[in-house]
NUPA-141908 format. One record per atom (N, C-alpha, C): z, x, y. Coordinates in steps of 0.02 Angstrom, whole numbers, padded with zeros to 5 digits, always signed. Layout:
ZXY
...
This chain:
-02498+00780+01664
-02503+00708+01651
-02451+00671+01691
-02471+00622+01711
-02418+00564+01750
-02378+00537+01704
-02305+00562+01750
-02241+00528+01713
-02240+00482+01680
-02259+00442+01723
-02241+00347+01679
-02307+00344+01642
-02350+00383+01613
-02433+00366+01583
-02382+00422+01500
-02348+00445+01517
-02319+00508+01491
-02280+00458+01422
-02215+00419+01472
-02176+00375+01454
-02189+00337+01424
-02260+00302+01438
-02285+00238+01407
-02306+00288+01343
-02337+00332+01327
-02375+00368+01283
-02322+00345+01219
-02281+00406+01250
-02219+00429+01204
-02196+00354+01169
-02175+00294+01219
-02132+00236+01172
-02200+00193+01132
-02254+00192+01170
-02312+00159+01111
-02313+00187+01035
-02309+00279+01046
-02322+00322+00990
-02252+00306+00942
-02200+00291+00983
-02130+00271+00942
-02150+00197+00892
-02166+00147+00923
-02150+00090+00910
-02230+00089+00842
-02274+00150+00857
-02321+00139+00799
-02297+00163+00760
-02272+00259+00761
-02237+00271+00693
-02189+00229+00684
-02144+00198+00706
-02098+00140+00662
-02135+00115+00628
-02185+00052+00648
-02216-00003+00615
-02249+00037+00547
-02277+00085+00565
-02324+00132+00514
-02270+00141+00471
-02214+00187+00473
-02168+00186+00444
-02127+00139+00389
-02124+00092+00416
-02103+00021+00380
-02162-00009+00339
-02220-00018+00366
-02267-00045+00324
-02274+00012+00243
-02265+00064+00263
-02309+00101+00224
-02223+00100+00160
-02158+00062+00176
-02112+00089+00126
-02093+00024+00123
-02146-00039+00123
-02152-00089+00092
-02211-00105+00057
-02256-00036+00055
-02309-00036-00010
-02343+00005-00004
-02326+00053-00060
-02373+00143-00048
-02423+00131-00077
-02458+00078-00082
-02533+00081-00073
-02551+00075-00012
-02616+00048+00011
-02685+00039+00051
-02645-00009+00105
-02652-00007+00156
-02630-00066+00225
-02688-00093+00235
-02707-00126+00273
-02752-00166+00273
-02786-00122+00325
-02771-00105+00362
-02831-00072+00406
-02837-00004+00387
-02808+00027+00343
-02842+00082+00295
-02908+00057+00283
-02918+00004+00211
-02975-00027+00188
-03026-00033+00252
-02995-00058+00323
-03051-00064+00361
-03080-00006+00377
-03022+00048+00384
-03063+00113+00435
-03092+00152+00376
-03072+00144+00311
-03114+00205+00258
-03166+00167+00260
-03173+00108+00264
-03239+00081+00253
-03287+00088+00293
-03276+00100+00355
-03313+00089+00433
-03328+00178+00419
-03302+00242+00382
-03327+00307+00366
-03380+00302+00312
-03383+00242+00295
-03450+00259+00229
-03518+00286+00249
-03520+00289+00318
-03573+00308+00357
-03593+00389+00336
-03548+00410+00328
-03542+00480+00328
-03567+00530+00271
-03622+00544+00270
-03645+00568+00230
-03609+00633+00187
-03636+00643+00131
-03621+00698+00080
-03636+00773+00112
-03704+00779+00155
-03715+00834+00160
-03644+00855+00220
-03618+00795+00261
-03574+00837+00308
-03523+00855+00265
-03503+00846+00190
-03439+00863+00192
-03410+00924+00202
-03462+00992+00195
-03445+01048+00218
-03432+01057+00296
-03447+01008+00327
-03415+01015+00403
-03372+01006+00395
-03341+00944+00369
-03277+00930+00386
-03196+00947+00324
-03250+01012+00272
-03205+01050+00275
-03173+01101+00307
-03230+01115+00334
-03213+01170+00385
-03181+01170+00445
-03158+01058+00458
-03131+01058+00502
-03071+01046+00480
-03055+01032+00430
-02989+01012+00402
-02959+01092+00392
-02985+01130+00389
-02949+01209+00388
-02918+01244+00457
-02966+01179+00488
-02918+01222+00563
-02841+01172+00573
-02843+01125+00544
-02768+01100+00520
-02740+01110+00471
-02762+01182+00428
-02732+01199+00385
-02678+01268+00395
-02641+01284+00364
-02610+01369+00361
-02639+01420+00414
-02685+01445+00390
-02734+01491+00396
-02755+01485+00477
-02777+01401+00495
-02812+01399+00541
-02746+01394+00613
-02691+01354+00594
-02623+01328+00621
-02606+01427+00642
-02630+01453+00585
-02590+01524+00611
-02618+01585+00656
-02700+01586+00657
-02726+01600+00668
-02727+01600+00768
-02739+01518+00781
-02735+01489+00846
-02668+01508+00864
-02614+01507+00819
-02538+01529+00844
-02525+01582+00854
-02575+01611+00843
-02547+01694+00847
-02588+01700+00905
-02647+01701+00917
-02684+01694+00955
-02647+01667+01046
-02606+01608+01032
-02586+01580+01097
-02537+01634+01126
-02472+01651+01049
-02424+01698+01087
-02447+01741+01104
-02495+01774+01087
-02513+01844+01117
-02541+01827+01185
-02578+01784+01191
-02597+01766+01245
-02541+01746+01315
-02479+01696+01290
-02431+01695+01327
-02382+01752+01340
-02367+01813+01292
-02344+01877+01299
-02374+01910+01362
-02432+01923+01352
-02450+01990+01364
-02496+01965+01422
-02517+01906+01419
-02557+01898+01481
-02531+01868+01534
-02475+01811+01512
-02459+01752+01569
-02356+01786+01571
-02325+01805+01511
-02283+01839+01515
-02228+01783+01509
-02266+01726+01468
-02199+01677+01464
-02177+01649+01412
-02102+01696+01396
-02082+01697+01349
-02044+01620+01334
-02031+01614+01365
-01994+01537+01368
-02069+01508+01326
-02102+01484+01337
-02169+01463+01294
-02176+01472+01255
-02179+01522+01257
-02176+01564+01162
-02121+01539+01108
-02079+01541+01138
-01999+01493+01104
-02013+01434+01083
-02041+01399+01136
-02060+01313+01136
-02124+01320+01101
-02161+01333+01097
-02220+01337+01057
-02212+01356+00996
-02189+01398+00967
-02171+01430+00901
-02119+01374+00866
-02087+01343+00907
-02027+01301+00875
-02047+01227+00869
-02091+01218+00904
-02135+01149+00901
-02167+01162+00837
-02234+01206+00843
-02258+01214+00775
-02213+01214+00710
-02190+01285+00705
-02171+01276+00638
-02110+01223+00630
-02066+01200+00671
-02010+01152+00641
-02053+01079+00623
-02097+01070+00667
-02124+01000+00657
-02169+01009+00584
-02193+01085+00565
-02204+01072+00481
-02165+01057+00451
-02110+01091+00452
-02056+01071+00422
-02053+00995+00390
-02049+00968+00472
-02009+00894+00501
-02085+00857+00441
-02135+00877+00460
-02196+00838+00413
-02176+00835+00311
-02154+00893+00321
-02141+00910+00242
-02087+00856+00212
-02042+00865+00273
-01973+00815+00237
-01982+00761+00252
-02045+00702+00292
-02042+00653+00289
-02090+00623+00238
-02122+00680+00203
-02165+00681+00142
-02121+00645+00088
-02083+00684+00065
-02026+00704+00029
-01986+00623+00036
-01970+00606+00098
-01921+00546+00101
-01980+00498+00073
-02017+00486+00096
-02050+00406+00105
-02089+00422+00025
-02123+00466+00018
-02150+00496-00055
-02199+00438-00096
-02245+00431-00025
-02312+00389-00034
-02363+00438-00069
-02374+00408-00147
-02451+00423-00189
-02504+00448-00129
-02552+00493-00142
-02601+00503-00111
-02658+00434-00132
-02718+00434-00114
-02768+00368-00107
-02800+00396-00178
-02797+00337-00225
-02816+00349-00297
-02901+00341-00314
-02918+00415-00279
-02973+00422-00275
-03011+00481-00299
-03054+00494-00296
-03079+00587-00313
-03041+00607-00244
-03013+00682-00277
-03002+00687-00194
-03035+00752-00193
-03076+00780-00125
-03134+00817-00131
-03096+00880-00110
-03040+00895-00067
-03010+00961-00078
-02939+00952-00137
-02919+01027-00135
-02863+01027-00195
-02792+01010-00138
-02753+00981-00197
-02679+00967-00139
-02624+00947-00199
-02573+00932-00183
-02504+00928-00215
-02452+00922-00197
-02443+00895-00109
-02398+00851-00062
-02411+00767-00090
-02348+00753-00035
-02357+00669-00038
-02413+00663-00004
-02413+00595+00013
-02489+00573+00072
-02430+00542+00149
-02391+00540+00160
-02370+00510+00215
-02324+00561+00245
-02304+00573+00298
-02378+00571+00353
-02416+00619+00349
-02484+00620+00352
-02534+00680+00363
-02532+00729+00385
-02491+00783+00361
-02468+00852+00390
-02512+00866+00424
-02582+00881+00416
-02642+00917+00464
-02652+00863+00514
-02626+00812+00532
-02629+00749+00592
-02586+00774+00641
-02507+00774+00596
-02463+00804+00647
-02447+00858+00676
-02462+00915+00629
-02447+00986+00646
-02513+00980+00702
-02581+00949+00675
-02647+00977+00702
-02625+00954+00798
-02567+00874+00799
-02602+00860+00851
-02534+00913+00895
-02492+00931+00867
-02449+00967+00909
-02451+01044+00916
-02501+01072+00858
-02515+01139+00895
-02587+01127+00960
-02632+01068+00947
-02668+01067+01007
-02666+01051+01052
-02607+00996+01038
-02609+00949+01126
-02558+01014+01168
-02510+01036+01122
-02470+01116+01146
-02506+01166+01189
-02579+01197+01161
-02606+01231+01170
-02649+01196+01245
-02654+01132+01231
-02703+01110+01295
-02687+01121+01339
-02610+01083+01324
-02540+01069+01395
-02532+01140+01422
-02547+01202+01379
-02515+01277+01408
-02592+01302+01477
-02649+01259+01418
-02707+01267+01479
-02704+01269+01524
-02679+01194+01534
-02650+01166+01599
-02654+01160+01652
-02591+01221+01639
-02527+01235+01684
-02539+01293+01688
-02560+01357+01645
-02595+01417+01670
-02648+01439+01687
-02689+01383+01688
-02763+01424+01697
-02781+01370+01758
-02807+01421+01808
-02826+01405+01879
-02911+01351+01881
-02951+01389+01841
-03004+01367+01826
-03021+01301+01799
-03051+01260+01823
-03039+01167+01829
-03097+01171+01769
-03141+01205+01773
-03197+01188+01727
-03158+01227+01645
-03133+01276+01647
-03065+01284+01586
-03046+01250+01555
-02997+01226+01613
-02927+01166+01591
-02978+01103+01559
-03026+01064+01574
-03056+01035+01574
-03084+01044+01500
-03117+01074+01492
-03156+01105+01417
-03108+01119+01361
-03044+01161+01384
-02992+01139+01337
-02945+01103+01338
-02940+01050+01381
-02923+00972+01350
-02978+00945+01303
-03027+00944+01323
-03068+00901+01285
-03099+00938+01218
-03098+00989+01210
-03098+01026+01143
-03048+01019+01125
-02995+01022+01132
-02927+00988+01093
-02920+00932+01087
-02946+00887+01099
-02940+00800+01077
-02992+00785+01035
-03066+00818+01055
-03111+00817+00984
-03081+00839+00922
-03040+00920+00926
-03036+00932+00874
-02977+00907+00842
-02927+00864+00850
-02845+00810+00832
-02907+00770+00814
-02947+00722+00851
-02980+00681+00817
-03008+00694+00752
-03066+00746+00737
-03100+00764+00694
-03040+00769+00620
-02979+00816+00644
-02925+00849+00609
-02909+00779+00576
-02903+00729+00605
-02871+00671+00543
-02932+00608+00526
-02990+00611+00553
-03059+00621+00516
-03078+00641+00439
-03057+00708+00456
-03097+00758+00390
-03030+00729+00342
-02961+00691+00355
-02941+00693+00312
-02943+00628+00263
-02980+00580+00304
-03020+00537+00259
-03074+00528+00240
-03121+00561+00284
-03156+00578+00231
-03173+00613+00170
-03112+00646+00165
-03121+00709+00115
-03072+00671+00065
-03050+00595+00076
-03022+00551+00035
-02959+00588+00009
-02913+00625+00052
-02850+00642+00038
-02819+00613+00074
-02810+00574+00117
-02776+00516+00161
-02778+00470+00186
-02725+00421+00180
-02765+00334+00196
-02760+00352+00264
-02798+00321+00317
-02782+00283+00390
-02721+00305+00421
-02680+00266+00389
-02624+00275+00403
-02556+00308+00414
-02583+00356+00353
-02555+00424+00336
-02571+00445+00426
-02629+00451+00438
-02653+00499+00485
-02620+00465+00561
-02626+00415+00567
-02601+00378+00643
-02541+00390+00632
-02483+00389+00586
-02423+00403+00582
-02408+00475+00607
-02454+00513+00577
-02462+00570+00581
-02444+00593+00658
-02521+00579+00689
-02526+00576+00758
-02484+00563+00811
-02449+00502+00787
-02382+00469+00820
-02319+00507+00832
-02308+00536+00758
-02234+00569+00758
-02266+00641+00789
-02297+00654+00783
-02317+00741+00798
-02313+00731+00876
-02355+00668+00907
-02355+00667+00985
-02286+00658+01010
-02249+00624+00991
-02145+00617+00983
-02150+00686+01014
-02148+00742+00926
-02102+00777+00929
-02146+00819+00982
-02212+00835+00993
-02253+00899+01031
-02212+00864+01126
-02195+00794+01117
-02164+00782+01181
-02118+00813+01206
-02056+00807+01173
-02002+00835+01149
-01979+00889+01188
-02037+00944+01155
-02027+01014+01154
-02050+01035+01237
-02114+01000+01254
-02141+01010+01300
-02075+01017+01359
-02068+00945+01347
-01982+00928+01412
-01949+00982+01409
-01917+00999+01375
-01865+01062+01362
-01891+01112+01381
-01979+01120+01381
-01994+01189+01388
-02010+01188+01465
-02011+01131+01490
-02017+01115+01577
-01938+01116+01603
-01887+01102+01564
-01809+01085+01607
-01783+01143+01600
-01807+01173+01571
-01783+01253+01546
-01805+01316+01513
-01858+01304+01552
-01922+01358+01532
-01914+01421+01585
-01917+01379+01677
-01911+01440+01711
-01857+01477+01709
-01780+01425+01684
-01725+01489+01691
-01730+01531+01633
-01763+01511+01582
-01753+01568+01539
-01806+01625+01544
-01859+01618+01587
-01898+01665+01587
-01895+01717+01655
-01817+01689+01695
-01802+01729+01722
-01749+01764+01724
-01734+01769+01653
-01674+01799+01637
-01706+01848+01595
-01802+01854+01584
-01818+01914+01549
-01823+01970+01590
């Protein structure tokens, strides 16, 4: 990706989780364009909701661990870069973490609704938004940069942006998260998946030539 397209990304995604941030801990109810965007999903029928449980599981535990295990082995044993593996493993799981404790601080009610899967977190920010968009946009970015094949790289960028999209989708429709929850989500996860990336570019090759 182009630097300054990079730059602009990163301070837009800042200046929304702020605003998101602030709005949402001057009233843990509904924002106003929650009401608009759950409303603009009423489209969505009953019979999909088994799709989009099944997509909300690939931003779950199971699915987060599955693709993770999956990448390191892949960066081990095939591409041999351990430096990646570091930055990838530490992106993922710290940024659950980082999702858990901003649960915890801000400690926004979930949307007082049926909610169609089981749960027992706060609602802000949308753990499966953030973790979802930083183990994929992670996994895209590793595409990249290792795989020679244009029609590849290509297919998994864009299967990784369907599936971040869908990932904070299924989580309103499945009426466990406002809007907002989820763009916050998206925001801080794209921060921190930035973050890691840099570090794993300013100091990726010396450490993987010191294996």
């Amino acid at each position: 990706m182009n630097r300054n397209w990079t730059l602009t990304a990163i301070a837009v995604s800042f200046v929304v989780a702020l605003l998101t941030v602030w709005q949402v801990g001057q009233t843990k109810g509904a924002l106003w364009f929650d009401k608009v965007i759950t409303s603009s999903l009423n489209w969505v029928p009953e019979s999909s909701l088994p799709f989009f449980i099944a997509i909300t599981e690939m931003g779950d535990k199971v699915g987060i661990g599955i693709l993770a295990l999956i990448t390191v082995l892949w960066l081990a044993f095939k591409k041999k870069d351990f430096a990646g593996i570091a930055a990838f493993v530490f992106a993922v799981a710290l940024g659950n973490e980082v999702s858990k404790l901003l649960k915890n601080m801000v400690g926004r009610p979930r949307p007082e609704v049926e909610h169609l899967v089981d749960l027992t977190s706060f609602s802000f920010p949308s753990g499966h938004a953030m973790v979802g968009i930083i183990l994929y946009f992670f996994i895209a970015y590793l595409i990249l940069k290792h795989v020679e094949n244009k029609n590849i790289r290509m297919l998994g960028a864009v299967l990784a942006g369907i599936l971040i999209l869908l990932i904070g989708m299924s989580r309103i429709v499945l009426h466990v998260h406002y809007a907002s929850d989820v763009v916050g989500g998206y925001a801080l996860g794209f921060m921190w998946v930035s973050l890691w990336i840099f570090l794993y570019e300013k100091y990726g090759r010396k450490l993987n030539r010191t294996k």
